[in-house]
VEXVO-182782 format. One record per atom (N, C-alpha, C, O, CB): residue in three letters; x, y, z. Coordinates in pm, whole numbers, padded with zeros to 5 digits, always signed. Each point is the difference from the previous one (the first is absolute). Glycine has a CB too. Layout:
ALAXYZ...
//
This chain:
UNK+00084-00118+00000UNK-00084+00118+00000UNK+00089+00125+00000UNK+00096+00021+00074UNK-00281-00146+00048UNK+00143+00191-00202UNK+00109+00153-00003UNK-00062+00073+00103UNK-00122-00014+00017UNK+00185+00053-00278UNK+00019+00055+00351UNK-00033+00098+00078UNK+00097+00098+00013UNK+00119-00031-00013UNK-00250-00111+00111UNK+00090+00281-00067UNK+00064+00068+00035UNK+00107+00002+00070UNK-00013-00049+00112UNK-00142+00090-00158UNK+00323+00026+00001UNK+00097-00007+00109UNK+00014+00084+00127UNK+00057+00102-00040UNK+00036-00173-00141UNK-00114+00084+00311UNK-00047+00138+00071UNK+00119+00025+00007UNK-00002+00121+00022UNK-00201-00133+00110UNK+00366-00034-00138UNK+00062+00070+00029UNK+00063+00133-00167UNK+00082+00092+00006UNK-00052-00329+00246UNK-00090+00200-00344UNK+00031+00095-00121UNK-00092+00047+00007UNK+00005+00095-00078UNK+00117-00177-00062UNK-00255+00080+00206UNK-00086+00111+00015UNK-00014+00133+00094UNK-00047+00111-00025UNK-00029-00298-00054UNK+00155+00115+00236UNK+00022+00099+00080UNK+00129+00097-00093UNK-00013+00120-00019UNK-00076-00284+00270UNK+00182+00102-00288UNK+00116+00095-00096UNK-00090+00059-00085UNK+00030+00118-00017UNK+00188-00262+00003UNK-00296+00118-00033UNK-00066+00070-00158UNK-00101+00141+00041UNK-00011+00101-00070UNK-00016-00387-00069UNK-00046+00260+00276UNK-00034+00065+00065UNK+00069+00097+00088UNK-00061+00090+00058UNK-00063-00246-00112UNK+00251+00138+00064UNK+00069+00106+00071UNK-00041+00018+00174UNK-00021+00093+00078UNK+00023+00028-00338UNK+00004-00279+00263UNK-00030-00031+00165UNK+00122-00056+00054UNK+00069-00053-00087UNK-00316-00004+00066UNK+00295+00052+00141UNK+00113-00096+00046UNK-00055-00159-00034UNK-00119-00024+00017UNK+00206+00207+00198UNK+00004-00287-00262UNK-00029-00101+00011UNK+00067-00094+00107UNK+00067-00102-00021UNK-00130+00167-00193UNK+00033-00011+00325UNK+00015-00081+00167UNK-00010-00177-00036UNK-00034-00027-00115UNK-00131+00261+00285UNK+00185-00316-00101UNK-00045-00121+00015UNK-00120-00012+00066UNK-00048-00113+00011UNK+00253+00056-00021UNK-00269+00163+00061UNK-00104-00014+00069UNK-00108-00004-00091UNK-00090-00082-00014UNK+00189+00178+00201UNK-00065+00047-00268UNK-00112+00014-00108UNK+00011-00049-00066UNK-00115-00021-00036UNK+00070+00155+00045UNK+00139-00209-00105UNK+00005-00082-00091UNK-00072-00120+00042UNK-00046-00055-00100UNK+00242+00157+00022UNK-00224-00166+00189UNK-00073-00124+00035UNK-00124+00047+00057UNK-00069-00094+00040UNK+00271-00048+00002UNK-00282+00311-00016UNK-00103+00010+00025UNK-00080-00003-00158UNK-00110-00052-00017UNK+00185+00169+00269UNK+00022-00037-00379UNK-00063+00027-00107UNK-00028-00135-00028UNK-00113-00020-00045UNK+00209+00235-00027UNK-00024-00314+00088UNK-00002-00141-00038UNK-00117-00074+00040UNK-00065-00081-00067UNK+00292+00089+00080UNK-00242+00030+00100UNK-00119-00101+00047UNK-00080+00083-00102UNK-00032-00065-00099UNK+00050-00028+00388UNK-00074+00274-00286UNK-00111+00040-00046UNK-00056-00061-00147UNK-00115-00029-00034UNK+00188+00226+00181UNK+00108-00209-00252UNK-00044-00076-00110UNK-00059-00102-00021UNK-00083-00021-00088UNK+00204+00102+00059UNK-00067-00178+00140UNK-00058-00124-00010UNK-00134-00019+00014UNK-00062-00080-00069UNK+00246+00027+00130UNK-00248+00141+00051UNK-00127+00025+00053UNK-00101-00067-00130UNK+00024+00010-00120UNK+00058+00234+00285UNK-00192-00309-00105UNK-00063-00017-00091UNK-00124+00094-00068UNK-00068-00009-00102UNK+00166-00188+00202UNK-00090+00299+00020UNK-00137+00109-00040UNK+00029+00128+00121UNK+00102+00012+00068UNK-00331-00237-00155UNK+00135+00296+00087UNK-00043+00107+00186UNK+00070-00060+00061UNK+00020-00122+00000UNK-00255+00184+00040UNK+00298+00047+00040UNK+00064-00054+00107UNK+00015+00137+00124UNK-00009+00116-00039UNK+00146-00321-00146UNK-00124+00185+00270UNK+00022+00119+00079UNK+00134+00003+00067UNK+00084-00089-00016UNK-00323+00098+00051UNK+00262+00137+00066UNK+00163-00023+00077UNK+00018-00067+00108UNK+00109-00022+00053UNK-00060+00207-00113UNK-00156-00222+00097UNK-00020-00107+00135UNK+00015-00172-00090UNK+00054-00083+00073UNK-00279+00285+00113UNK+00197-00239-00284UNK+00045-00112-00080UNK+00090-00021-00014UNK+00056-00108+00022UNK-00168+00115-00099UNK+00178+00134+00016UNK+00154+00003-00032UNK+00106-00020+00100UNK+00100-00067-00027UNK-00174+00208-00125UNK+00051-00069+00297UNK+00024-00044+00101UNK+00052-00112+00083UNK+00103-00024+00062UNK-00214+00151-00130UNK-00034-00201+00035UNK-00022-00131+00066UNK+00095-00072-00065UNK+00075-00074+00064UNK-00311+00083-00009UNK+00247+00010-00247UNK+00033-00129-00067UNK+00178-00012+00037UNK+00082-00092+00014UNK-00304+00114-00241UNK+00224+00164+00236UNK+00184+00010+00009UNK+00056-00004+00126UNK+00099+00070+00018UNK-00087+00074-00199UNK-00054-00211+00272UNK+00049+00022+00182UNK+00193-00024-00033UNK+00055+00039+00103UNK-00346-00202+00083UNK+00340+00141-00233UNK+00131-00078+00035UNK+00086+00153-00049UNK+00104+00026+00061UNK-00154-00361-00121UNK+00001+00433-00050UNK+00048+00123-00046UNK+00034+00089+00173UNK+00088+00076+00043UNK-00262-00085-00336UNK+00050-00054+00347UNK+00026+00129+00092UNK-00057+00137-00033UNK+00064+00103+00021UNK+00137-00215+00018UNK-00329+00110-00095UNK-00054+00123-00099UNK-00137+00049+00095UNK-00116-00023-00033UNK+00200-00090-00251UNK-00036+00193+00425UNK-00109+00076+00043UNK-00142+00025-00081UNK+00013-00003-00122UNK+00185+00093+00224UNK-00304-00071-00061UNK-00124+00073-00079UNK+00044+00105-00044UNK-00009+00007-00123UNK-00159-00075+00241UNK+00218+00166-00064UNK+00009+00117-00054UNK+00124+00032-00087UNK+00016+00113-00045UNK-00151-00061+00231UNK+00235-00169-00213UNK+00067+00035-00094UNK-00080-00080-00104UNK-00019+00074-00096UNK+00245-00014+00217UNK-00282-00181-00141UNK-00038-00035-00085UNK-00102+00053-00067UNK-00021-00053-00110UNK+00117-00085+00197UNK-00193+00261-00043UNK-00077+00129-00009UNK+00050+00067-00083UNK-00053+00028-00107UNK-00008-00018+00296UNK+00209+00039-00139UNK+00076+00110-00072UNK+00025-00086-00089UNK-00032+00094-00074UNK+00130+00071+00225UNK-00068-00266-00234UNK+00052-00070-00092UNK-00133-00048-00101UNK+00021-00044-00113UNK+00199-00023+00284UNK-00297+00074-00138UNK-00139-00032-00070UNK-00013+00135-00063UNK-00022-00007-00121UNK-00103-00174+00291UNK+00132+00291-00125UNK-00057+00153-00033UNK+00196+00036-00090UNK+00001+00103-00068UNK-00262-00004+00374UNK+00376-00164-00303UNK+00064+00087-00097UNK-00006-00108-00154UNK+00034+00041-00111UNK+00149+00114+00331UNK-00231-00292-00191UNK+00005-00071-00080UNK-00167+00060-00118UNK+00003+00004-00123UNK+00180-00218+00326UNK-00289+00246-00128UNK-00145+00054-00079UNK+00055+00108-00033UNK-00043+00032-00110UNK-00163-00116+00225UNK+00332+00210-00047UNK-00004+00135-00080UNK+00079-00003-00101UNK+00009+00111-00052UNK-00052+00009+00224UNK+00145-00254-00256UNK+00038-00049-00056UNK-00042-00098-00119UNK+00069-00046-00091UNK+00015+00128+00276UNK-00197-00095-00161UNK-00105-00102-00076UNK+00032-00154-00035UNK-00033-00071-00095UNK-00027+00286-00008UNK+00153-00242+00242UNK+00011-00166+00009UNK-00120-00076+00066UNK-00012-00122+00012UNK+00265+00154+00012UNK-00339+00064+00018UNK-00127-00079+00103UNK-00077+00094-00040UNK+00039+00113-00028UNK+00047-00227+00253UNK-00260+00056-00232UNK-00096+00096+00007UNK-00076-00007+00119UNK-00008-00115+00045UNK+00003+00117-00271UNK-00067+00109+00308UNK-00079+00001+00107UNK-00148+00000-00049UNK-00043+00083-00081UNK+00226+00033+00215UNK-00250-00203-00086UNK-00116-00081+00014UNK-00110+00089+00105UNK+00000-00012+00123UNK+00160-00234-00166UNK-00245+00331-00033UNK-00069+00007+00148UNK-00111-00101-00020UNK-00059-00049-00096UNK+00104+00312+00166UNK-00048-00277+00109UNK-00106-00130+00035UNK-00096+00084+00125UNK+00020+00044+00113UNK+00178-00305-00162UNK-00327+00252-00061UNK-00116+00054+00091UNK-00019-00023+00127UNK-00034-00118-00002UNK-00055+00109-00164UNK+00089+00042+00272UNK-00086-00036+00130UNK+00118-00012+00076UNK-00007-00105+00064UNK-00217-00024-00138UNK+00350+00202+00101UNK+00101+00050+00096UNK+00084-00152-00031UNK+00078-00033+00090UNK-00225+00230+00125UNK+00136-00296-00342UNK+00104-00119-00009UNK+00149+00037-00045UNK+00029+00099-00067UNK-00231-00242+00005UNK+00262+00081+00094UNK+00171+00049-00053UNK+00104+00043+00117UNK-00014-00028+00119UNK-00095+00139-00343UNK+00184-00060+00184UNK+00134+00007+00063UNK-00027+00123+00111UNK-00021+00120-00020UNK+00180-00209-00213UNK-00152+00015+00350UNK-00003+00067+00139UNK-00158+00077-00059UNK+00011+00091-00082UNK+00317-00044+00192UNK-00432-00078-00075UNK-00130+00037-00019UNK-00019+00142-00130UNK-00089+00084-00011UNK+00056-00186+00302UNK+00147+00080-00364UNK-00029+00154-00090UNK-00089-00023-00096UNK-00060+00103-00031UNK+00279-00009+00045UNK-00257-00205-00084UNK-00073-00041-00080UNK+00050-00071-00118UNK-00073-00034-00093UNK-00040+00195+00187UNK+00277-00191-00085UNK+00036+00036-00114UNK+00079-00158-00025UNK+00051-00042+00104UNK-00043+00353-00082UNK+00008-00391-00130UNK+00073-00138+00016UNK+00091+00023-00147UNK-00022+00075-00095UNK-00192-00261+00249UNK+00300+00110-00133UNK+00103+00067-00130UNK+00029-00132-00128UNK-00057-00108+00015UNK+00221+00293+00198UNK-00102-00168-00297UNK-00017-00128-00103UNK+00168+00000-00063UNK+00067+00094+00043UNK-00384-00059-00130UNK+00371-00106+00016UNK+00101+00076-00078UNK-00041+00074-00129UNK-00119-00006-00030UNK+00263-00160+00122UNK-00053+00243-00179UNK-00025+00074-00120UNK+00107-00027-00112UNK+00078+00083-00048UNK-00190+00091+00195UNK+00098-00311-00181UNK+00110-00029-00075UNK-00092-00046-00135UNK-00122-00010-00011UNK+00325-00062+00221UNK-00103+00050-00302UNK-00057-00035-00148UNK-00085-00127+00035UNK-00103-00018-00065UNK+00318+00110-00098UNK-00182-00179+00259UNK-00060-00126+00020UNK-00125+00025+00083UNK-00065-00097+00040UNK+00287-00028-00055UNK-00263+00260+00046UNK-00100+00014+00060UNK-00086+00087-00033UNK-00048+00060+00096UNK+00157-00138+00032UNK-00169+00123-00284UNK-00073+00143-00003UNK-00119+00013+00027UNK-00094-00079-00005UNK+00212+00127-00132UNK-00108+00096+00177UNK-00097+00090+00067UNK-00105-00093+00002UNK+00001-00084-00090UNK+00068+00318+00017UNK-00166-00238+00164UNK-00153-00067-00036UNK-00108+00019+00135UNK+00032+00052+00107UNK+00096-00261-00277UNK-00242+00161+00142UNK-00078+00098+00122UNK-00005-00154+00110UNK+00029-00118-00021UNK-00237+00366-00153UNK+00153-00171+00298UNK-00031-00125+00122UNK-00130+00027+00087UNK-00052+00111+00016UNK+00318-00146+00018UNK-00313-00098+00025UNK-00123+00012+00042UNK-00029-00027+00132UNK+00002-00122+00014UNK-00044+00082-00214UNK+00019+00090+00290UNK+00045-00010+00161UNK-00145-00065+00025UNK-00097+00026-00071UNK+00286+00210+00149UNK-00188-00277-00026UNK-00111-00099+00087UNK-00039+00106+00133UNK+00088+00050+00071UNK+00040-00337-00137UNK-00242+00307+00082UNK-00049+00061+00092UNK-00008-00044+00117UNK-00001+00086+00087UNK-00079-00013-00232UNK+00070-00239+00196UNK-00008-00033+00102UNK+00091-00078+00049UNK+00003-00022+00121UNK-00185+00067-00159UNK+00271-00101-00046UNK+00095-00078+00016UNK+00115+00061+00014UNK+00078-00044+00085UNK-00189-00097-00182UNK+00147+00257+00015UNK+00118+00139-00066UNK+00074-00088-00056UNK+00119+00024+00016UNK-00087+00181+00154UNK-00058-00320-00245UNK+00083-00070-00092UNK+00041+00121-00125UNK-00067+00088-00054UNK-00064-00354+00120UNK+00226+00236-00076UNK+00034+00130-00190UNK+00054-00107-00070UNK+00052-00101+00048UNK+00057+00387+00015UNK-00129-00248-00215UNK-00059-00129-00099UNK+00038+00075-00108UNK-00063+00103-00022UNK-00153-00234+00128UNK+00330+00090-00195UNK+00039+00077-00121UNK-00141-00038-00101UNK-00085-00087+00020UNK+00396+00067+00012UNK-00301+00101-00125UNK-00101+00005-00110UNK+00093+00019-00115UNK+00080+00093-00014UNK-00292+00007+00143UNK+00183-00229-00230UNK+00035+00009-00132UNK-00109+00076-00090UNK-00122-00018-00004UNK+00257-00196+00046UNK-00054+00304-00113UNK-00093+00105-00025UNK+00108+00056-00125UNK+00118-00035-00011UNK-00270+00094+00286UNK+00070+00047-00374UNK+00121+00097-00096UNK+00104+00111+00098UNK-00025+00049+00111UNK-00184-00038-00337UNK+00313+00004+00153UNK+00089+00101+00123UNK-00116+00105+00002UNK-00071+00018-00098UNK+00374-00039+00043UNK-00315+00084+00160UNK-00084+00118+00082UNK+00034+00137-00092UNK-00078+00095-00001UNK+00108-00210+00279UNK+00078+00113-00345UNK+00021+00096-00121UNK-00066+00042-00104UNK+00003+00113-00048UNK+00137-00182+00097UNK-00244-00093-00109UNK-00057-00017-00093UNK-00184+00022+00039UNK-00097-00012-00075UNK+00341-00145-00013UNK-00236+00195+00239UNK-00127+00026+00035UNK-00054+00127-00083UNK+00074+00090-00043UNK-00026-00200+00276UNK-00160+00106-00245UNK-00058+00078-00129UNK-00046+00186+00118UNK-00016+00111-00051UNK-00140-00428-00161UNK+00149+00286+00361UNK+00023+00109+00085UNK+00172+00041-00070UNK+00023+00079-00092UNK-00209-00176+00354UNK+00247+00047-00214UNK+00214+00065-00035UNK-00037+00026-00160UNK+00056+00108-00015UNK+00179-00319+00195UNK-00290+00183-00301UNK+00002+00027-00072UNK-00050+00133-00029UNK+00066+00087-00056UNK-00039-00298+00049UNK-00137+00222+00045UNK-00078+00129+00034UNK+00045+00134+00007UNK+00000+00095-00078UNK-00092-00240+00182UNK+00150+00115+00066UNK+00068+00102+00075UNK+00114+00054-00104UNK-00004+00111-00053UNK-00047-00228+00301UNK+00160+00011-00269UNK+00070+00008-00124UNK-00037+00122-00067UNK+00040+00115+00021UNK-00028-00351-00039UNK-00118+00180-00089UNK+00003+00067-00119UNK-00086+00170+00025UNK-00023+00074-00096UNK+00031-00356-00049UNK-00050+00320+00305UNK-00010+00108+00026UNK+00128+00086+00094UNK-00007+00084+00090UNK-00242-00181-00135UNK+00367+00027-00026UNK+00131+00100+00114UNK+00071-00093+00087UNK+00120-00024+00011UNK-00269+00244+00032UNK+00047-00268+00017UNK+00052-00076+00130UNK+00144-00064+00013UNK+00032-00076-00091UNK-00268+00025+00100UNK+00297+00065+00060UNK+00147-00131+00012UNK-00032-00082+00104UNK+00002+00039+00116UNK+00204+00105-00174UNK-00239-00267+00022UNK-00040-00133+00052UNK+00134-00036+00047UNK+00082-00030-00086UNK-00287-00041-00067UNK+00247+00069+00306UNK+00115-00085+00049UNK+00038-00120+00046UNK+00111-00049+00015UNK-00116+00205+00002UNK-00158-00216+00013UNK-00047-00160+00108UNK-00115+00022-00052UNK-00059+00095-00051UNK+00174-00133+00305UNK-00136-00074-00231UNK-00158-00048+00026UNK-00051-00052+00089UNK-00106-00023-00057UNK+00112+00001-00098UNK-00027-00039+00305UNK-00019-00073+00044UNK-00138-00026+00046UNK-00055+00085+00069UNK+00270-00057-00059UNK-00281-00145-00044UNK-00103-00045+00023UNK-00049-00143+00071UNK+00029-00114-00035UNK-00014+00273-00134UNK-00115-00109+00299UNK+00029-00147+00065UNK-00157+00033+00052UNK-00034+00080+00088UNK+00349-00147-00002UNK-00416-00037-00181UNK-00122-00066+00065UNK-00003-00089+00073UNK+00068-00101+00021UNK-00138+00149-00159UNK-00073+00027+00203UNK-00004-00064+00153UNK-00158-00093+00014UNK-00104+00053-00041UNK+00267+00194+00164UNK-00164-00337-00084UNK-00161-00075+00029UNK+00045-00153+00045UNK+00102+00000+00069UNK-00271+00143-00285UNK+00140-00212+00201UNK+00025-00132+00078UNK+00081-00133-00088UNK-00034-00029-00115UNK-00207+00110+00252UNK+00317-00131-00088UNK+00069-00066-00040UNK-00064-00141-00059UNK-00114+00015+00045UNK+00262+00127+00104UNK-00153-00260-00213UNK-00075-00146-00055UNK+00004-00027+00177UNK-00101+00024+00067UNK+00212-00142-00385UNK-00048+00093+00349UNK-00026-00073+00160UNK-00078+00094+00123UNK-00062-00032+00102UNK+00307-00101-00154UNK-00226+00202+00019UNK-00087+00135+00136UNK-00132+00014-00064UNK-00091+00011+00082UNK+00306+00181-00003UNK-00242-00190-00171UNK-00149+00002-00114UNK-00075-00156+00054UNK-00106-00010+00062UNK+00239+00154-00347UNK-00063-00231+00252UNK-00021-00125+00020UNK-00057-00031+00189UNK-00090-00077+00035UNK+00299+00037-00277UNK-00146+00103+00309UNK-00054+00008+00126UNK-00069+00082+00097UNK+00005+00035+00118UNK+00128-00137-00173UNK-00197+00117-00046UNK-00095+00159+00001UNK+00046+00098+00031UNK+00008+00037+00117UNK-00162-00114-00068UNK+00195+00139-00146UNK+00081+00154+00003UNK-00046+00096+00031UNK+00065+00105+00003UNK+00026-00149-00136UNK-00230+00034+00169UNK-00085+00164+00025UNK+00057+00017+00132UNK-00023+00109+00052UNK-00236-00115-00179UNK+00324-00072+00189UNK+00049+00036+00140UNK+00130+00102-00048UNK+00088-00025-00082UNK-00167-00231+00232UNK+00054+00401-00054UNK+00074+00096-00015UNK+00137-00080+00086UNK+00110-00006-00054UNK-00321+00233+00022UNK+00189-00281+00162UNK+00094-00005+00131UNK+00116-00094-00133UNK-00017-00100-00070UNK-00184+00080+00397UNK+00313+00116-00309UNK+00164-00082-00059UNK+00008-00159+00068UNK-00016-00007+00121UNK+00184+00273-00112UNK-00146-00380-00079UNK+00080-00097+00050UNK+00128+00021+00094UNK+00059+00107-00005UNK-00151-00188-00195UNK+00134-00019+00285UNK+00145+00033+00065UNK+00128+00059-00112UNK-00054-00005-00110UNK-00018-00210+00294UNK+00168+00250-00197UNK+00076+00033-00047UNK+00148+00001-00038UNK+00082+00063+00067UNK-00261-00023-00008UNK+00218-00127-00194UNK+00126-00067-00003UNK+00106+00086-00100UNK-00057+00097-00050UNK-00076-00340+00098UNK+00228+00233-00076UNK+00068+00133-00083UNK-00063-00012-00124UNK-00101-00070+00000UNK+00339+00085+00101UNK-00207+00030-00198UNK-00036+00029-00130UNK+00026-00102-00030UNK-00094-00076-00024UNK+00116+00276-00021UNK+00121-00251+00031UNK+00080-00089-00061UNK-00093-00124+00045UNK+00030-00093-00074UNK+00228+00223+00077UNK-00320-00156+00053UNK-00040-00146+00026UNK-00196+00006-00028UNK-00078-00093+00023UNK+00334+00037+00202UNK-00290+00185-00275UNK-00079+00036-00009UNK-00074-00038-00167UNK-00090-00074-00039UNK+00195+00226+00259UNK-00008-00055-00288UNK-00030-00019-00119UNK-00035-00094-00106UNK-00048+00029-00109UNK+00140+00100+00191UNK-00061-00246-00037UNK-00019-00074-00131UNK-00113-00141+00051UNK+00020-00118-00027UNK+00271+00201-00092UNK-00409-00025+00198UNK-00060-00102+00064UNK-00147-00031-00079UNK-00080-00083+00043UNK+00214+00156+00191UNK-00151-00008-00330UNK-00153-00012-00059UNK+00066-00173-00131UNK-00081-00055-00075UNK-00057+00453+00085
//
């Protein structure tokens, strides 16, 4: 399987390439989808990578455009901000996600790039400079539907990462 190299990306990006970050970018590539900094965390204990540096390293890697930030409706994501992150590599483009309302599962959506939405086209062709797109529907997941979803009250609550891929 081809994947991204993180350590010619932190160089290409004009980041230090630490051993630390080179094996945090690593896990993120590998990642299979959403993920948050409490995942990232958990997965890297042996780095020695505090929350709050791995915070600061999530936010220079998105102002760089090696990661995109995810917002996730209903206060889900990294330290309650709302927000869960993905990578942004050729092996991963842009595409929208669908948060589960009661579960806060987030659920990539195969979909056209968000570029080709006929809204970005629009805006476009009246001026606009379109920089992101990000789009993330929200309503109930195949399994929370399935067990009667009209219930507002959230299920207990597991990270993203173990979240996502349960329908």
């Amino acid at each position: 399987m081809e994947r991204c190299d993180p350590l010619a990306l932190l160089k290409q990006r004009g980041l230090r390439a630490t051993p630390q970050r080179v094996a945090l970018l690593s896990w993120i590539l590998l990642s299979p989808g959403p993920f948050t900094a409490g995942d990232l965390e958990t997965a890297c204990p042996s780095l020695g990578a505090d929350a709050a540096t791995v915070y600061r390293f999530l936010h220079r890697l998105a102002a760089v455009g090696l990661i995109r930030e995810i917002p996730c409706p209903g206060g889900e994501g990294t330290f309650g901000t709302g927000r869960a992150f993905e990578k942004a590599c050729p092996h991963n483009p842009p595409h929208s996600h669908f948060s589960c309302r009661r579960c806060g599962g987030l659920f990539c959506v195969a979909d056209p790039p968000p570029a080709e939405d006929p809204a970005v086209r629009s805006l476009k062709r009246r001026g606009f400079v379109v920089e992101g797109v990000l789009t993330t529907l929200t309503g109930l997941c195949p399994r929370c539907a399935a067990s009667g979803g009209d219930a507002v009250e959230p299920v207990p609550e597991a990270p993203v990462s173990e979240r996502r891929n349960h329908p």
